[in-house]
C-alpha positions in Angstrom: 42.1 -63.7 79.5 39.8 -61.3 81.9 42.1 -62.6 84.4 44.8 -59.5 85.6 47.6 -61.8 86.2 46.8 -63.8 83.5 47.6 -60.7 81.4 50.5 -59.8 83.0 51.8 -63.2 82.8 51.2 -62.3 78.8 53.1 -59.1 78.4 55.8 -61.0 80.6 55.8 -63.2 77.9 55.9 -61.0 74.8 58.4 -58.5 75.8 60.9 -61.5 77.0 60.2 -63.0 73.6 61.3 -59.1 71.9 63.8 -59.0 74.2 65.3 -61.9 73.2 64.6 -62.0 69.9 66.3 -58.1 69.3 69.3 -59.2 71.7 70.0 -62.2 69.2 68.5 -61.9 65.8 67.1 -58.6 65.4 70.1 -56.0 66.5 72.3 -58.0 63.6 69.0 -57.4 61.0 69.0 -54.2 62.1 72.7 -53.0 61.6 72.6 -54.8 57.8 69.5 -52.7 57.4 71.2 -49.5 58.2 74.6 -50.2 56.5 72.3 -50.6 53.3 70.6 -47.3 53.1 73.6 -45.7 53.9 76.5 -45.2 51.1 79.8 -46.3 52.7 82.7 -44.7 54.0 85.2 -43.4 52.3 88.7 -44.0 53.5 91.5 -41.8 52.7 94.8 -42.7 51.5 97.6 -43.6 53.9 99.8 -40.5 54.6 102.7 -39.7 52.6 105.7 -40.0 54.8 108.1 -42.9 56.8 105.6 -45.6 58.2 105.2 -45.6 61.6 106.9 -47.2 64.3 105.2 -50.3 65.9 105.3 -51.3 69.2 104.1 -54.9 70.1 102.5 -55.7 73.4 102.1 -59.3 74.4 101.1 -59.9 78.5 101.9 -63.6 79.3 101.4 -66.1 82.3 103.6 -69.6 82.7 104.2 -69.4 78.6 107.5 -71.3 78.5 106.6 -73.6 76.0 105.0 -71.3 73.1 106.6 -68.2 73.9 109.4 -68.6 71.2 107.4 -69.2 68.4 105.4 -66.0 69.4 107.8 -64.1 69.4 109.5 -65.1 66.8 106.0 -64.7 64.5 105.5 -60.9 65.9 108.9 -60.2 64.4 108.3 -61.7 60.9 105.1 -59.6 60.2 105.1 -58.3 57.0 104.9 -54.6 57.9 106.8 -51.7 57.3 108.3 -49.0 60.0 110.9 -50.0 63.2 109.3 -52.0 65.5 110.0 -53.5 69.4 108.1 -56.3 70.9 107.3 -55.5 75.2 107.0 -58.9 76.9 105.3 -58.5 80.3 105.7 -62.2 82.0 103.0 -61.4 85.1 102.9 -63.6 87.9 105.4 -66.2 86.1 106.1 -69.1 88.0 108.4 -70.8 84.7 111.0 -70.0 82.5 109.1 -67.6 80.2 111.3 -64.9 81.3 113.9 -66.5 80.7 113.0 -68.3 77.5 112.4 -64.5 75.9 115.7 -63.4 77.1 117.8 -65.7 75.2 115.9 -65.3 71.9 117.0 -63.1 68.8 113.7 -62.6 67.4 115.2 -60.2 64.8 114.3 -56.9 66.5 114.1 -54.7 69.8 112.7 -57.1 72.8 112.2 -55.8 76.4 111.2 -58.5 79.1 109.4 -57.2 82.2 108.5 -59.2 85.5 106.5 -57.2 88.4 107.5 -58.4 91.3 103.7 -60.0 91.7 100.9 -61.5 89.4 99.2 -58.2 89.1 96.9 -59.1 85.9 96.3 -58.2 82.6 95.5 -54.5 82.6 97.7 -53.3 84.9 100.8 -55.2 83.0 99.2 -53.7 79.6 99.6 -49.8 81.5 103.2 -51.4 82.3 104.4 -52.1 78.9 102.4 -49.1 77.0 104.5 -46.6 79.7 107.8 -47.9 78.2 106.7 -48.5 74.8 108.2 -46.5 72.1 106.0 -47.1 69.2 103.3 -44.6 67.5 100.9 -47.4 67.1 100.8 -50.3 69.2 100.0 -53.8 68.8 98.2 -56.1 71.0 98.9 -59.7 71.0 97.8 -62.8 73.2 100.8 -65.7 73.7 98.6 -68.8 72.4 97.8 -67.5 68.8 99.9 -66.4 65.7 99.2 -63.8 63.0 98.9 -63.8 59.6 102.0 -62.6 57.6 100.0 -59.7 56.5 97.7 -59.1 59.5 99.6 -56.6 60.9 100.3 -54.6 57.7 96.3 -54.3 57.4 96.0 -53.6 61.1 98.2 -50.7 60.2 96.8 -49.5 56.7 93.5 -49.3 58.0 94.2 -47.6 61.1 96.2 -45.1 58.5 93.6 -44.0 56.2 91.0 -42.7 58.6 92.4 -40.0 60.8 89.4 -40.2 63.2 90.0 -43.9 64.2 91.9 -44.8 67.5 92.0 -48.5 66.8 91.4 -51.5 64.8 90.8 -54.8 65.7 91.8 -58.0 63.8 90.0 -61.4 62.8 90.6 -64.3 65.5 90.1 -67.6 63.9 89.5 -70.6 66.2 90.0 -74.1 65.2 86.6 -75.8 64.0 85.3 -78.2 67.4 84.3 -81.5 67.1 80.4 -81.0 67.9 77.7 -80.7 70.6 77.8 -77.1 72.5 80.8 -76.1 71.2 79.2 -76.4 67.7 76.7 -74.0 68.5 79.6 -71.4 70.1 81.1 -71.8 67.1 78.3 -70.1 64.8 78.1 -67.8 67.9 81.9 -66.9 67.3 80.8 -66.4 63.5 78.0 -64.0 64.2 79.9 -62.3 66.2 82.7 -60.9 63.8 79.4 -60.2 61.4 78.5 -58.3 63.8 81.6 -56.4 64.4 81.9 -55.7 60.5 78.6 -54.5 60.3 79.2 -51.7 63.3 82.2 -51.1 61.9 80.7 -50.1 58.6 78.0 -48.0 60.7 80.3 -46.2 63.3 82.5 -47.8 65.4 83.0 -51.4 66.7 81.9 -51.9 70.6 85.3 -53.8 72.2 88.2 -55.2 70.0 89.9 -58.8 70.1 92.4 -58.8 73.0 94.4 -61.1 71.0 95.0 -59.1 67.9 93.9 -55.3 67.6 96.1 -51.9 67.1 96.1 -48.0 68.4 97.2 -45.0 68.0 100.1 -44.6 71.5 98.1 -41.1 71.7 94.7 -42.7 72.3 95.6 -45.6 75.0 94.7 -44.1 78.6 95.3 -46.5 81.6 93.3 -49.0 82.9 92.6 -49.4 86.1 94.1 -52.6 87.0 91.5 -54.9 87.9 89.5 -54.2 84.8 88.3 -57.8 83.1 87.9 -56.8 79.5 90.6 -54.4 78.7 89.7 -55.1 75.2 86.0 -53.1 75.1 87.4 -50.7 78.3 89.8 -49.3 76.2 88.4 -48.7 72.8 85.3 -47.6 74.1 87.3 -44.9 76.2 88.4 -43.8 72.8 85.2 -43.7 71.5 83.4 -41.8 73.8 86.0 -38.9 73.5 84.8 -38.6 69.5 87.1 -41.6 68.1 86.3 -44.6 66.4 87.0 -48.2 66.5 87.1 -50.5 63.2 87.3 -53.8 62.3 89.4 -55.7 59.6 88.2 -59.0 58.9 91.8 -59.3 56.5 93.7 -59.1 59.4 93.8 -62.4 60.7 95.3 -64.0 64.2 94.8 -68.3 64.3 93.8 -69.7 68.0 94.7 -73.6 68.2 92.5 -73.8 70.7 88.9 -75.0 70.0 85.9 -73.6 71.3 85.0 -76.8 73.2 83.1 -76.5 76.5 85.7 -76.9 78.9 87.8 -74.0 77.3 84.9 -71.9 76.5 83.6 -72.1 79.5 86.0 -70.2 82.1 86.6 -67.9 79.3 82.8 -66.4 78.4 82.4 -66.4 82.5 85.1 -64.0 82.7 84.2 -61.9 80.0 80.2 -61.6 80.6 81.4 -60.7 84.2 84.2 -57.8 82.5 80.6 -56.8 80.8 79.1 -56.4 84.3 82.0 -54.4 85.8 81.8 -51.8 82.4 78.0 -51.3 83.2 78.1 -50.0 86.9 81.6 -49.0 86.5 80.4 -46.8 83.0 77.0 -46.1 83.2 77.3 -43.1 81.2 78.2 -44.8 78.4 74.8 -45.4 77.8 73.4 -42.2 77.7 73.1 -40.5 73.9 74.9 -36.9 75.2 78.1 -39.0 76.5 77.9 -42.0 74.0 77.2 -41.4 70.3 77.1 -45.5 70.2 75.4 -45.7 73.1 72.1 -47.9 71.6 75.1 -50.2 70.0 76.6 -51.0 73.9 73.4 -51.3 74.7 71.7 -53.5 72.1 75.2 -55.7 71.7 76.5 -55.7 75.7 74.0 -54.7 77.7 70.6 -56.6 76.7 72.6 -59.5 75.7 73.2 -60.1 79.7 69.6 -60.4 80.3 69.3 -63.7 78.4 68.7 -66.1 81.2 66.3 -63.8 82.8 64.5 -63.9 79.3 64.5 -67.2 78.6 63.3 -68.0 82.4 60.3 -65.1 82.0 59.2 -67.0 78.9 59.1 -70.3 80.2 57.8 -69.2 83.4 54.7 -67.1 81.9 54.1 -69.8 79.5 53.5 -72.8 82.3 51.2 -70.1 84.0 49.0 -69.2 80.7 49.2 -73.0 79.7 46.0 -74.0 81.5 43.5 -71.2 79.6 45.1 -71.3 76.2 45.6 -73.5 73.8 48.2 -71.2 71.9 50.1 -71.5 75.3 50.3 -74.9 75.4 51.8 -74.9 72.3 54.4 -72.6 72.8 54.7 -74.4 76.3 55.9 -77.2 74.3 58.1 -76.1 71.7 60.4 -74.5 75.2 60.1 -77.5 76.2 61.0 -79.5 73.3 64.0 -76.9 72.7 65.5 -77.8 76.3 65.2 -81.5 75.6 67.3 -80.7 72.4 69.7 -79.1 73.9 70.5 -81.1 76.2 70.2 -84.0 74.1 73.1 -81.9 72.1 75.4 -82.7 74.7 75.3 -86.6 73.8 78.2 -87.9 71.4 75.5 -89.6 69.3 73.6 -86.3 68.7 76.0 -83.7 69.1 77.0 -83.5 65.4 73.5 -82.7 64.6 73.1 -79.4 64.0 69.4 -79.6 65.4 71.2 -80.3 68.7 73.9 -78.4 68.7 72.8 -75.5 67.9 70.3 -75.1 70.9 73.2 -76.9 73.3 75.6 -74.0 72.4 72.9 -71.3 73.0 71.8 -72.9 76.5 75.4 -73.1 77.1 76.1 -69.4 76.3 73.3 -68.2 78.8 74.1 -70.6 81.5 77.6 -69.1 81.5 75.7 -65.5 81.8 73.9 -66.5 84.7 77.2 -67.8 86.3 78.9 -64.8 85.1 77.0 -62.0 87.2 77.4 -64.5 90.8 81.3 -64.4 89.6 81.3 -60.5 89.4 79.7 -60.1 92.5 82.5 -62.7 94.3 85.0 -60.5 92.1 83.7 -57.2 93.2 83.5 -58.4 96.9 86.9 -59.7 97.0 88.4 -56.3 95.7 89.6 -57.5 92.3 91.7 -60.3 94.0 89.2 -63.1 92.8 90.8 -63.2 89.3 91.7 -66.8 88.3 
C-alpha cells in the first residue's frame, strides 16, 4: 500500500470505523466500565418537613380528544404536597381549551391560549412564569403516568440537594417489525444509557414527556429552541447541578415507534441537536462543562453517523482493487445495506437479522435529513417548525 492515497483512503477507513464504533457501542462500554470501579452514590434522606408543592406543565396542540383523560391522570398521581396543573393550548385550532375548562380534574387548573402558535419553549417560559409550584412537572398530552411516577420523580429529586432535575422512563408500545424494530432496541439503549450517566454524573437531556425541576433551576428558553428537554437541563448543569434519571418513574406512549411516526420526530430532534452545538459551543469545553466528553460522545459524534458510514464505504470501494482484506470488508457493507433494506419487506421484517440493520439505516438517514432541516429552520428564523 506504497500508494499515498491509497493510505489515506486507509486511515479514512479506520477512524470512520472508531468513530462509529465509540458513537454506538463503545461510549455505552465505556460508561458501565466506569460506573464499576467507582462505588455509588449515596443519596440522602428526603428532608424532614411539608412535601413540596407541585406544579404540572403540560404544552398542547389540537388535543381535544385526549386532553381529559390527561388531565384527569396528572391529578390522580400518587404524590404528596398541593399541586396545580398549567395547560398552555398553543396554536389551538379545536376545543382543547375549552375541553380543559369544563373539567374538574380534582385540583387547581389554569388554561392559557397565546394569541398565536408560538411553540413549545416559549409556552413552557409561559406557564413556568405563572406557576406556583417548588418543583415542576413536565408532561406531554399523548402519554399517561404511572400512579407512582411522580412520587419517584419527586423522592429522587429530594434526596440529592445538588440535582436540578430528574427525568422519568417513557415506555412506547412494542412495533410490529422491520425499522421500527431496530428503533425499538435503539429506544432501549438509550434509557441504558441514561442510567448509566446518571450513575456517573448527570444525564445529558431529559424526556420532554415526563421529567421534574426544582422552580429555582428553570431559566427561559429562547423560544425557538427544538429540544427544550436537553437545553434546559444542561443549562443546569453547566452552572454545577445535576440531572438524574429514574427508570421507576414511568410515563406509557400509545404510540409505536413505527417509521411514519418516528420519522418526523428523530428529524426534529437530531436538528434541536444541531441548534445546541453552534448555539452552545462551550458546552464542550472541560473549564465550562464538567460533562462536556458525555455531550460530546452521546450528542455530538452521534451526528456524524452518515458521514461515517459513507467514509467507510467510500474508502473501502477505493482500497478494494489492491486488497483482498478490502474486498471483504467491501462486501460485508454491502451485504449489510442489502439487509437492511431487505428489513423493510413484510416477509423479513420480523427477522431480527433485518431489522435490526433497517432501524440503524433508518436512524442515520433521518440524521442526514436532520442537519438540511436545521439549516431550512435556521434560514427561515425559527418559523420553519412543523
Amino acid at each position: 500500500m506504497a500508494d499515498p492515497s491509497l493510505s489515506i483512503a486507509a486511515a479514512v477507513f479506520w477512524l470512520s470505523l472508531a468513530l462509529l464504533g465509540y458513537a454506538f457501542a463503545g461510549y455505552p462500554v465505556l460508561l458501565r466500565l466506569l460506573n464499576l470501579t467507582q462505588p455509588p452514590r449515596r443519596e440522602e434522606a428526603p428532608p424532614v418537613g411539608p412535601p413540596p408543592s407541585l406544579s404540572f406543565i403540560v404544552v398542547a396542540h389540537n388535543e381535544e380528544s385526549r386532553i381529559e383523560a390527561r388531565l384527569r391522570n396528572l391529578a390522580a398521581s400518587a404524590c404528596e404536597g398541593e399541586r396545580e396543573i398549567l395547560l398552555v393550548c398553543d396554536g389551538c385550532t379545536d376545543a382543547t381549551a375549552a375541553t380543559a375548562r369544563r373539567l374538574d380534574p380534582g385540583c387547581p387548573l389554569r388554561v392559557f391560549e397565546p394569541g398565536k402558535r408560538t411553540g413549545k419553549a416559549a409556552a413552557l417560559n409561559l406557564a413556568v412564569t405563572f406557576a406556583n409550584g417548588e418543583i415542576l412537572v413536565f408532561a406531554d398530552a399523548r402519554q399517561r403516568f404511572a400512579p407512582d411516577a411522580v412520587a419517584r420523580l419527586v423522592d429522587r429529586l429530594l434526596r440529592d440537594p445538588a440535582a436540578a432535575a430528574v427525568s422519568g422512563s417513557l415506555e412506547i408500545e412494542p412495533s410490529v417489525g422491520g425499522p421500527a424494530a431496530g428503533i425499538d432496541l435503539y429506544w432501549k439503549l438509550e434509557k441504558w444509557i441514561r442510567n448509566e450517566e446518571s450513575k456517573l454524573d448527570s444525564v445529558i437531556g431529559a424526556t420532554g414527556a415526563i421529567y421534574a425541576m426544582r422552580r429555582t433551576d428553570y431559566r427561559p428558553l429562547p423560544a425557538d429552541t427544538l429540544i427544550d428537554d436537553v437545553v434546559q437541563p444542561m443549562q443546569a448543569l453547566v452552572r454545577g447541578r445535576r440531572v438524574l434519571f429514574e427508570p421507576g418513574a414511568v410515563a406509557y406512549d400509545p404510540q409505536t415507534l413505527e417509521t411514519r411516526h418516528e420519522q418526523r420526530r428523530k428529524v426534529r430532534t437530531l436538528a434541536g441537536n444541531y441548534q445546541m452545538l453552534f448555539r452552545h459551543p462551550g458546552w464542550l469545553l472541560p473549564q465550562v462543562n464538567r460533562c462536556w466528553w458525555q455531550l460530546l460522545s452521546h450528542k455530538v459524534l452521534r451526528l456524524g453517523g452518515p458521514l461515517y458510514l459513507t467514509a467507510c464505504l467510500g474508502a473501502s470501494v477505493a482500497l478494494a482493487p489492491s486488497s483482498g482484506f478490502f474486498r471483504l470488508v467491501l462486501a460485508a457493507q454491502i451485504l449489510a445495506y442489502l439487509a437492511a433494506l431487505a428489513g423493510i419487506s413484510p416477509a423479513l421484517r420480523r427477522y431480527r437479522l433485518f431489522s435490526l440493520p433497517a432501524g440503524f439505516l433508518f436512524l442515520q438517514v433521518q440524521s442526514a435529513r436532520a442537519f438540511s432541516y436545521y439549516l431550512r429552520f435556521r434560514r427561515d428564523g425559527g418559523k420553519g417548525a412543523w
